[in-house]
C-alpha positions as CSV (number, residue, x, y, z in Angstrom):
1,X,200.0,57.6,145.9
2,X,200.8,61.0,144.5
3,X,200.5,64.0,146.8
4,X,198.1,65.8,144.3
5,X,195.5,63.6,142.7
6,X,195.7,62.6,138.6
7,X,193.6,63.9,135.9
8,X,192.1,60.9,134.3
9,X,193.9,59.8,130.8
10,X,191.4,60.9,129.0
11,X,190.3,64.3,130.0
12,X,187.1,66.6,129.5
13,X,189.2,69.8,129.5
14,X,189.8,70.2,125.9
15,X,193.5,72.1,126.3
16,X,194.2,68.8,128.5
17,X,193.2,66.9,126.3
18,X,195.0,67.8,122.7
19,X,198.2,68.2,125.0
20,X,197.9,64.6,126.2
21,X,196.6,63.1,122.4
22,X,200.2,64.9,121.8
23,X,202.1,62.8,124.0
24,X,199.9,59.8,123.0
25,X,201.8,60.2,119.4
26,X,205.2,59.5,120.9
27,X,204.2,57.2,123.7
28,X,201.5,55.1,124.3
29,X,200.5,56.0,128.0
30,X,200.3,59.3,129.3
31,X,203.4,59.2,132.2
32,X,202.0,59.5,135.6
33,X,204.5,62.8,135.9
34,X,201.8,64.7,133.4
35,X,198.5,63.4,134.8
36,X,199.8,65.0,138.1
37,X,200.6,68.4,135.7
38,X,197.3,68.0,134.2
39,X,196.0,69.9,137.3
40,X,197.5,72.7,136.2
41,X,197.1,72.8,132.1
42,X,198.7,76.0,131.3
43,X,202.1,74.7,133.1
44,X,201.9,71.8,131.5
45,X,201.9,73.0,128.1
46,X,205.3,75.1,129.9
47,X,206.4,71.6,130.7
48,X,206.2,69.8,127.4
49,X,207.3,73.1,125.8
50,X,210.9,72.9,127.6
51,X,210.8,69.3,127.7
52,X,210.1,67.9,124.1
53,X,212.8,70.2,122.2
54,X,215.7,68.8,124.7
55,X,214.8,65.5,123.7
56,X,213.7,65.8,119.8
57,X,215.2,69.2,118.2
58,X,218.9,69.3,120.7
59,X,222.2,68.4,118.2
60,X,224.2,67.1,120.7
61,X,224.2,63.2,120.8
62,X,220.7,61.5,122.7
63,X,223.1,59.0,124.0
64,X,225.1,61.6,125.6
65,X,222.2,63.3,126.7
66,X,220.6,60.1,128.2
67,X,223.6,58.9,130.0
68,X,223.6,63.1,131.6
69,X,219.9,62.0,132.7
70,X,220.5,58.3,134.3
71,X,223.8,59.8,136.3
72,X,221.5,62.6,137.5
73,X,218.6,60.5,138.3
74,X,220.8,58.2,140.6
75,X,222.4,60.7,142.2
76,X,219.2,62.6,143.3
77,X,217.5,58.8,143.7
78,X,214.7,59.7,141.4
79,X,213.4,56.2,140.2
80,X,210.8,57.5,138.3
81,X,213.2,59.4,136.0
82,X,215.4,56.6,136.1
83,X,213.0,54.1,135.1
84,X,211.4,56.2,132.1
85,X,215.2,57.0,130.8
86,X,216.2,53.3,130.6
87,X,214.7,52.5,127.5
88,X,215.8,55.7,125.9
89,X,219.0,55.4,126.7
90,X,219.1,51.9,125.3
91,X,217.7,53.1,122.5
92,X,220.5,56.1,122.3
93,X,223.3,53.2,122.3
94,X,224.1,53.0,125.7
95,X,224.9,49.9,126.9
96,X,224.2,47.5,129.5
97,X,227.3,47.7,131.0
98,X,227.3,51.3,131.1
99,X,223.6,51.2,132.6
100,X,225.2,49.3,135.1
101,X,228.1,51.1,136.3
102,X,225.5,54.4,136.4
103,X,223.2,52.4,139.0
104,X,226.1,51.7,141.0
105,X,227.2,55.7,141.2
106,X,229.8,55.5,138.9
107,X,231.1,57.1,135.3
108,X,231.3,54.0,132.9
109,X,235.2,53.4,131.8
110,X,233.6,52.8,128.1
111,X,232.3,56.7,127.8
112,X,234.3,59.1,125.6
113,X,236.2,62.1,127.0
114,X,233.2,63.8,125.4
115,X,230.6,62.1,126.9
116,X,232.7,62.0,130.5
117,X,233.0,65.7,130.6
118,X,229.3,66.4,130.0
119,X,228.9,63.6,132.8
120,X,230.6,65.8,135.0
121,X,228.8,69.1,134.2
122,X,225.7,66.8,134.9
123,X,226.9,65.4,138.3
124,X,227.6,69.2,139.4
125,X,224.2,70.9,138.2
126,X,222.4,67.6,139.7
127,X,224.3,67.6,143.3
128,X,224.4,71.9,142.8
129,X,224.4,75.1,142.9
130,X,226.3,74.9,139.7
131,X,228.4,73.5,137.1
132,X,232.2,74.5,138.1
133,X,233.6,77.0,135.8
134,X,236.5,74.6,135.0
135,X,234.4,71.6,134.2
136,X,232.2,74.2,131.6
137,X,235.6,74.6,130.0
138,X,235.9,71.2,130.0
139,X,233.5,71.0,127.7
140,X,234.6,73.6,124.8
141,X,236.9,71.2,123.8
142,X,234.3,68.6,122.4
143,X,231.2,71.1,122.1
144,X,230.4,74.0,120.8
145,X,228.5,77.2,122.3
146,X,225.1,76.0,121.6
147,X,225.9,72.4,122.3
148,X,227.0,73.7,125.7
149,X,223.3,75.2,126.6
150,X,221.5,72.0,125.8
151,X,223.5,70.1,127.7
152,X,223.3,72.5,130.2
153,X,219.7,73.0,129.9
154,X,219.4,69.3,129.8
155,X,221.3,68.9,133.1
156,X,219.0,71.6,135.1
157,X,215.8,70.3,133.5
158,X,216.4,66.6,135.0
159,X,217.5,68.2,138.1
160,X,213.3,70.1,138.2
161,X,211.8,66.9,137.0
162,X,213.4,64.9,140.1
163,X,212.7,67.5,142.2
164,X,209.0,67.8,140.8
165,X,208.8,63.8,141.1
166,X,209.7,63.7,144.4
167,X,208.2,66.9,145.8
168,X,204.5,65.4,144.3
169,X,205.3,62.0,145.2
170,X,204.7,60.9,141.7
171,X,203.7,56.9,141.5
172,X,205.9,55.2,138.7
173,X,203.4,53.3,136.4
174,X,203.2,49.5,137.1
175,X,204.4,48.4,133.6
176,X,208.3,50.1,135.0
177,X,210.5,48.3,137.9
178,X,211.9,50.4,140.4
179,X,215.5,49.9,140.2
180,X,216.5,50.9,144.1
């Protein structure tokens, strides 16, 4: 049971409601996470601003972005976020195997330098304060300036939405399995 009560699916408030008929056009269920910000419209609409163009308008690969999000969310223990990411990270190309090793705490041996290095940037930002100078270097080999600040961005976003999750107590829906 969340800590703060959900706004029904299908809100009266009319703001509430184009903003959740929104999300209905790229999922079919409203997440739990937004009927909890639903109490609070105007930062929800702040939410889904900073949240939809890291997923849909970033360059930078989803898959490397998704396997950033799944190290981060079992490193904080966030099985909500873990459970939503899943299925988009399947669908970015990562693997089983590499789903597998993430559960278990560890970098999978099949990632690319690339993708390893923004793993590390994640793994710093998630466990904090901050991404080592070094491992931001790390990452100008393989990305450029802008790719840098989504991945970034990405990184410190997941590291609010665990830290929303589990400050609210979110409920993850019944359709997902907790995987710890």
């Amino acid at each position: 049971m969340s800590r703060i009560a959900m706004v029904p699916e299908e809100p009266e408030d009319p703001q509430l409601a184009e903003m959740f008929s929104e999300v209905q056009q790229r999922w079919p269920h409203v997440p739990n996470l937004y009927r909890v910000l639903g109490n609070a419209p105007e930062m929800l609409r702040a939410w889904l601003d900073m949240a939809w163009p890291l997923r849909l308008n970033a360059t930078t690969s989803r898959r490397v972005r998704e396997l950033m999000i799944l190290h981060g969310a079992r490193l904080s223990e966030t099985a909500f976020e873990w459970a939503h990411h899943v299925p988009l990270a399947k669908d970015a190309g990562v693997t089983e195997a590499e789903i597998d090793a993430l559960l278990k705490g560890t970098i999978p041996d099949t990632v690319s330098d690339a993708e390893r290095a923004a793993l590390t940037v994640a793994e710093e930002i998630t466990l904090g304060p901050e991404a080592a100078a070094e491992s931001v270097e790390a990452l100008k080999v393989h990305y450029t300036e802008s790719e840098i600040v989504e991945l970034v961005l990405t990184a410190s976003f997941y590291v609010c939405v665990g830290r929303t999750l589990k400050s609210l107590d979110v409920p993850l829906e019944d359709r997902f399995t907790a995987p710890w």
